[in-house]
Backbone as XML, in Angstrom:
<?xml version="1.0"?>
<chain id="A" units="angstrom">
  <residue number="1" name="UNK">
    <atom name="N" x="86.730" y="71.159" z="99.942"/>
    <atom name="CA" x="86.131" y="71.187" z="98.609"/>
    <atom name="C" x="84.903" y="70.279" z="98.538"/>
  </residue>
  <residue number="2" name="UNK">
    <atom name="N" x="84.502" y="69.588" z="99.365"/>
    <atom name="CA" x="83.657" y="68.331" z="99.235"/>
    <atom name="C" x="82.266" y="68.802" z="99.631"/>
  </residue>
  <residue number="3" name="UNK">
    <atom name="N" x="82.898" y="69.741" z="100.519"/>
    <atom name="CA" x="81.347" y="70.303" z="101.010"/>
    <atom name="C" x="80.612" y="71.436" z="99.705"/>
  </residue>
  <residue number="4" name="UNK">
    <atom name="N" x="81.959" y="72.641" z="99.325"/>
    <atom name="CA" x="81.352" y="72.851" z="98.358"/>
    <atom name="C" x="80.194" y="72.211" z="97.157"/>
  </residue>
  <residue number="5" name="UNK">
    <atom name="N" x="81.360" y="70.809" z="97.077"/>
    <atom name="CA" x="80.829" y="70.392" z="95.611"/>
    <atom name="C" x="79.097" y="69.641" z="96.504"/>
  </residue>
  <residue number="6" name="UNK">
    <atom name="N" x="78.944" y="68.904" z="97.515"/>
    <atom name="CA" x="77.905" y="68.860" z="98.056"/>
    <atom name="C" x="76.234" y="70.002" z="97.982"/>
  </residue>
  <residue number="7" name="UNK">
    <atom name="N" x="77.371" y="71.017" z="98.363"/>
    <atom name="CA" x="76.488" y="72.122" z="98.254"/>
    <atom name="C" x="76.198" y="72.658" z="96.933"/>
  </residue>
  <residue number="8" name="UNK">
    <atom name="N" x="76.886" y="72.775" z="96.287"/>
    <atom name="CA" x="76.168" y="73.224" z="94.923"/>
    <atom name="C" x="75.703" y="72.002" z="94.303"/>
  </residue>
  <residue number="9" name="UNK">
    <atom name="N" x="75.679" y="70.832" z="94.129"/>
    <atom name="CA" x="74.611" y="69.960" z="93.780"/>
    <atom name="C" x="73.191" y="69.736" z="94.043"/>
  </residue>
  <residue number="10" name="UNK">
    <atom name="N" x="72.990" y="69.864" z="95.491"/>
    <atom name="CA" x="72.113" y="69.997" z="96.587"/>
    <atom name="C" x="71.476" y="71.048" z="96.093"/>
  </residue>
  <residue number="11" name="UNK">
    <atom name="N" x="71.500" y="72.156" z="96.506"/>
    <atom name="CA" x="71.101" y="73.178" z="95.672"/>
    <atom name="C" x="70.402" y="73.102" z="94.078"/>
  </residue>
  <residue number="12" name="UNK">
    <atom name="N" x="71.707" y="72.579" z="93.547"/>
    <atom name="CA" x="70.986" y="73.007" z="92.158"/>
    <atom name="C" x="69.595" y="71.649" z="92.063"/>
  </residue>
  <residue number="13" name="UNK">
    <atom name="N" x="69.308" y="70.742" z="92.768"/>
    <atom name="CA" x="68.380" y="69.837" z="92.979"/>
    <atom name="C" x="67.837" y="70.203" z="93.313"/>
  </residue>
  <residue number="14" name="UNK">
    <atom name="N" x="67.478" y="70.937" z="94.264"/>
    <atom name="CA" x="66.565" y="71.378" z="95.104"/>
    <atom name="C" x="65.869" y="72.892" z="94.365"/>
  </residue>
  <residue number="15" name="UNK">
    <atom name="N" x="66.762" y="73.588" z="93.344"/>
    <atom name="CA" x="65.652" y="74.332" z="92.811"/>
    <atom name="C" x="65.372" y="73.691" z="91.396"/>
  </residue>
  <residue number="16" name="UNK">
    <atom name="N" x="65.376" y="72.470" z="91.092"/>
    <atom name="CA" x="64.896" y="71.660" z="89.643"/>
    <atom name="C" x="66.042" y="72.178" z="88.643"/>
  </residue>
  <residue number="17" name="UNK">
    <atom name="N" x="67.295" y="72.399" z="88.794"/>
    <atom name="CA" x="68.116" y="72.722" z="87.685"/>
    <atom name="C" x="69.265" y="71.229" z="87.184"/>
  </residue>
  <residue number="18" name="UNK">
    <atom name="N" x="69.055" y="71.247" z="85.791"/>
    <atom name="CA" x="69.987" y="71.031" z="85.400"/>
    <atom name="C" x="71.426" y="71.259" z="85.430"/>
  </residue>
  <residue number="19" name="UNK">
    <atom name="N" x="72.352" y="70.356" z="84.745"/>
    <atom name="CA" x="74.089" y="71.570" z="84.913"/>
    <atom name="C" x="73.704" y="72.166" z="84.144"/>
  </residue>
  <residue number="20" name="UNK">
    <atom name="N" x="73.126" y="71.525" z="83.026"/>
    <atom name="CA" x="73.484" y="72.792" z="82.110"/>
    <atom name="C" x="72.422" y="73.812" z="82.215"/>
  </residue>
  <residue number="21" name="UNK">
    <atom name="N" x="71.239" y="73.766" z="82.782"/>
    <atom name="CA" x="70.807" y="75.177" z="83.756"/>
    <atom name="C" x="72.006" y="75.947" z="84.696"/>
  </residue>
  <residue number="22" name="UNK">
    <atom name="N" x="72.491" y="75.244" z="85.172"/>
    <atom name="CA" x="73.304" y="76.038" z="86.200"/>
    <atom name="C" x="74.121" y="76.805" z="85.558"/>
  </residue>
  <residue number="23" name="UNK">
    <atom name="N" x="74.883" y="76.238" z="84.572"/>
    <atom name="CA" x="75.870" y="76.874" z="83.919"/>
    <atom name="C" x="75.595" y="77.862" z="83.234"/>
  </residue>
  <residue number="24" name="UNK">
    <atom name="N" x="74.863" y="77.865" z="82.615"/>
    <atom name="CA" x="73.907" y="78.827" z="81.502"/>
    <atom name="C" x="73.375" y="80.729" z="82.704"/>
  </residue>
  <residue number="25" name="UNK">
    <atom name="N" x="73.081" y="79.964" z="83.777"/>
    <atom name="CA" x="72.142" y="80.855" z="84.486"/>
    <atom name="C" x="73.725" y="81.639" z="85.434"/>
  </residue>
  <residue number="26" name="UNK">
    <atom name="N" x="74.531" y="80.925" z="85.641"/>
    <atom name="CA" x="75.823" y="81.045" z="86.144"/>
    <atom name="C" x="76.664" y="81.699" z="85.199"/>
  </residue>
  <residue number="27" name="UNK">
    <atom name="N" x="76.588" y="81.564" z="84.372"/>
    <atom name="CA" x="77.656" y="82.209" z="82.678"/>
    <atom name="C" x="79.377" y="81.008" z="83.122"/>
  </residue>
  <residue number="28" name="UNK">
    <atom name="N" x="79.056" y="79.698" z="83.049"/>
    <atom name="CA" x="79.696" y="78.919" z="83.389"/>
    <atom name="C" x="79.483" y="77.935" z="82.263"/>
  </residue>
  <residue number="29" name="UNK">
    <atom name="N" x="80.578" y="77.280" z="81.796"/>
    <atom name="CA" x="81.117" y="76.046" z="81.079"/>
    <atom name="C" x="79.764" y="74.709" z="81.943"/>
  </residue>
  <residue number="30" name="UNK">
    <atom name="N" x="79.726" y="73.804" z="81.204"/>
    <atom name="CA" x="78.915" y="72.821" z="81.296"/>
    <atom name="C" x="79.907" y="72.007" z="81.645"/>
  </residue>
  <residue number="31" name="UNK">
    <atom name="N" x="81.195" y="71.891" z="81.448"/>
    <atom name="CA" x="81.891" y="71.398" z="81.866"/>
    <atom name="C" x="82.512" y="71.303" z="83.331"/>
  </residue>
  <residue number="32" name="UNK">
    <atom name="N" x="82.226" y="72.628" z="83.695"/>
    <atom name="CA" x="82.958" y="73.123" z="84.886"/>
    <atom name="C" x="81.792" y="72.765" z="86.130"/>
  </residue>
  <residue number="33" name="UNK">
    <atom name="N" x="80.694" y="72.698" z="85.534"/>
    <atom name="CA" x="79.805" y="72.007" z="86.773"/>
    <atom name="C" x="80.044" y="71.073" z="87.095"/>
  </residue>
  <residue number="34" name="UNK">
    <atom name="N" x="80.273" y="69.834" z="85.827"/>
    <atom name="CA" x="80.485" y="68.362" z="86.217"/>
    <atom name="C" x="81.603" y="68.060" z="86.474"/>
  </residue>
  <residue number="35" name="UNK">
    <atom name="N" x="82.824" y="68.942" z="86.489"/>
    <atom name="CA" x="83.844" y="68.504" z="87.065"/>
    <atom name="C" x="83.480" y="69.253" z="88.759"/>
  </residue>
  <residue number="36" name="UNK">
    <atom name="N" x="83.204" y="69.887" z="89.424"/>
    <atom name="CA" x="82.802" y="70.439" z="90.597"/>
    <atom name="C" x="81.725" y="69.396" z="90.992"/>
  </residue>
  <residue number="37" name="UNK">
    <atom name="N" x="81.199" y="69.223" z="90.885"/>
    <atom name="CA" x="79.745" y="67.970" z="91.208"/>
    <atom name="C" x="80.754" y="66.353" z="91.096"/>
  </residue>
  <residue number="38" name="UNK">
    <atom name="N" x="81.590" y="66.151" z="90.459"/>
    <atom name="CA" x="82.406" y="65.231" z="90.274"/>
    <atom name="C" x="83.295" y="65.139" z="91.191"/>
  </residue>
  <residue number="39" name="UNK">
    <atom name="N" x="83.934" y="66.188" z="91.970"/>
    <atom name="CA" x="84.585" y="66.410" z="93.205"/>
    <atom name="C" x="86.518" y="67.409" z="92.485"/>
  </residue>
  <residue number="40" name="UNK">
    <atom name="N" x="86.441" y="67.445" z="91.195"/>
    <atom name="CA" x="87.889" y="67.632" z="91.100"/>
    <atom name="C" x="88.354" y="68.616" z="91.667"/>
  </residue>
  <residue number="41" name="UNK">
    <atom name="N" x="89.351" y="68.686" z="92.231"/>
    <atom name="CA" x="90.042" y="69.685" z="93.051"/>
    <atom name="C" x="90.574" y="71.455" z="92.535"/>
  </residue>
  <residue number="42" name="UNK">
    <atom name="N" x="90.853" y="71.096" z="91.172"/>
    <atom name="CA" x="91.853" y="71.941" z="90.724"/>
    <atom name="C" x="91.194" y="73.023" z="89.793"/>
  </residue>
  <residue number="43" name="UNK">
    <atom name="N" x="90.251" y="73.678" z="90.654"/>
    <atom name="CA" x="89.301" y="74.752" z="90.023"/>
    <atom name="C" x="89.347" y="75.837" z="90.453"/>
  </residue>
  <residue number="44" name="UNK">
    <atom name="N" x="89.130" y="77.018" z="89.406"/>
    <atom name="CA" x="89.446" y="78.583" z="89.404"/>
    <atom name="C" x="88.274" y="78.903" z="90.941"/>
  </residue>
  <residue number="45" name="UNK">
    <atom name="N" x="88.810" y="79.523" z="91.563"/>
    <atom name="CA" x="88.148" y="80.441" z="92.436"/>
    <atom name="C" x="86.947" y="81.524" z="92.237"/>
  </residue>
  <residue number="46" name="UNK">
    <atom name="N" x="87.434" y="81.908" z="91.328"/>
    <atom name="CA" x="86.515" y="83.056" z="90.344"/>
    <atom name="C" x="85.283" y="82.318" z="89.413"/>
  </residue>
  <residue number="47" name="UNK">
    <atom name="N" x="85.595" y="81.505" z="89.027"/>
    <atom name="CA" x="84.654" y="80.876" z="88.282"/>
    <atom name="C" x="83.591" y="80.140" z="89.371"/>
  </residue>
  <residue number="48" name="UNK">
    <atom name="N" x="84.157" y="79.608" z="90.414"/>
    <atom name="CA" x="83.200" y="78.858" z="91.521"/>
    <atom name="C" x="82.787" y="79.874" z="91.962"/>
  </residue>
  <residue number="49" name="UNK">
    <atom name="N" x="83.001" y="80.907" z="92.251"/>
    <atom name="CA" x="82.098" y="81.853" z="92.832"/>
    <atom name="C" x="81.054" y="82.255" z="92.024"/>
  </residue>
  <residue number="50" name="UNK">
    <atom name="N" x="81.278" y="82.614" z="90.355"/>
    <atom name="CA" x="80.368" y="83.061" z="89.815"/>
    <atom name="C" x="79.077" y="81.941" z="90.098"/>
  </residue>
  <residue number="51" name="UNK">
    <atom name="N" x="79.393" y="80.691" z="90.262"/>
    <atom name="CA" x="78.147" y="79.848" z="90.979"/>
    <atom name="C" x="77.450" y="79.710" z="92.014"/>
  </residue>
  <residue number="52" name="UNK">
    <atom name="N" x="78.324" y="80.069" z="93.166"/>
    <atom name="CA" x="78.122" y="80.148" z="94.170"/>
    <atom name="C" x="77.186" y="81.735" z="94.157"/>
  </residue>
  <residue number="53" name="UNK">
    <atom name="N" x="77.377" y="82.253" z="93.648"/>
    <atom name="CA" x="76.746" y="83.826" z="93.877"/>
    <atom name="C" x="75.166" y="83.588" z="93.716"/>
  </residue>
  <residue number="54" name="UNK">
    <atom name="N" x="74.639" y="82.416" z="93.211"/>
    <atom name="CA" x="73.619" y="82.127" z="92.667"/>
    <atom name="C" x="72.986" y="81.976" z="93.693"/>
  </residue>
  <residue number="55" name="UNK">
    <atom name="N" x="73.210" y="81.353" z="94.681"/>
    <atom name="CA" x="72.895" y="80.659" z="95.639"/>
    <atom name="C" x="73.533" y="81.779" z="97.128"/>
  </residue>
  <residue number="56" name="UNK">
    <atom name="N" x="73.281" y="83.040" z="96.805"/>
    <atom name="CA" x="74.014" y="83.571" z="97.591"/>
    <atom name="C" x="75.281" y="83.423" z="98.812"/>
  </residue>
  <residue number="57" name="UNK">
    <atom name="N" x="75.969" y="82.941" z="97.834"/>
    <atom name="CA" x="77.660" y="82.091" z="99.203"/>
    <atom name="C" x="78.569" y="82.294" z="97.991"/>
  </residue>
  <residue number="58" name="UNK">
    <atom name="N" x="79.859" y="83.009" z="98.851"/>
    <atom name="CA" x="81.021" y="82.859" z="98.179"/>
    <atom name="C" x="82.099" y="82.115" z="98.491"/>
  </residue>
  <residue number="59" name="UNK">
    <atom name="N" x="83.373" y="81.913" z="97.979"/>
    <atom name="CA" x="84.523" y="81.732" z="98.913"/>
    <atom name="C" x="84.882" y="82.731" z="99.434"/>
  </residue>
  <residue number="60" name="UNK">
    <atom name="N" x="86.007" y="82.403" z="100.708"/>
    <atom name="CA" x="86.547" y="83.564" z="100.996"/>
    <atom name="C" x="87.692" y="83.155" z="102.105"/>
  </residue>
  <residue number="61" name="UNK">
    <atom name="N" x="88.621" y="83.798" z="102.751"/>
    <atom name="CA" x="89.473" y="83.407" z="103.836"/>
    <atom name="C" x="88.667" y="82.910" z="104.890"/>
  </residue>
  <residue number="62" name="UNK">
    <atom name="N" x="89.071" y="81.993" z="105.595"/>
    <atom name="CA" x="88.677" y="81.235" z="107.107"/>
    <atom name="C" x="89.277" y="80.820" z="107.819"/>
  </residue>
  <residue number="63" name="UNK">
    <atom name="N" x="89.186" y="81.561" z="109.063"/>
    <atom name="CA" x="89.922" y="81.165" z="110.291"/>
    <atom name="C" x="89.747" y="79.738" z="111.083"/>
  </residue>
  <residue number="64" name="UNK">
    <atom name="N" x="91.021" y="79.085" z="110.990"/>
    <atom name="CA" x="90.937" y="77.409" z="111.458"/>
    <atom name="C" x="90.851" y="77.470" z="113.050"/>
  </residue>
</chain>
């Protein structure tokens, strides 16, 4: 999860966005950025993707 939340911060810096750009442009809670950028663990799948899609990357299964 760490890298996620890395990566979508990074990102949203790197193209000049706010959260609450992200969220807005994402159809995402303002909330749900800063808990993801904050590191919390216990977040919908579906909803991180709708962010991640932004940035073309989803989740998905991975072989260890």
């Amino acid at each position: 999860m760490q890298k996620v939340r890395n990566f979508i911060k990074t990102k949203r810096k790197e193209l000049g966005l706010t959260q609450k750009d992200l969220a807005q442009k994402s159809g995402v809670g303002i909330r749900f950025i800063r808990d993801v950028e904050q590191g919390r663990d216990a977040l919908r799948t579906d909803t991180l993707n709708k962010v991640l899609r932004l940035f073309g990357k989803t989740l998905g299964p991975v072989d260890l």
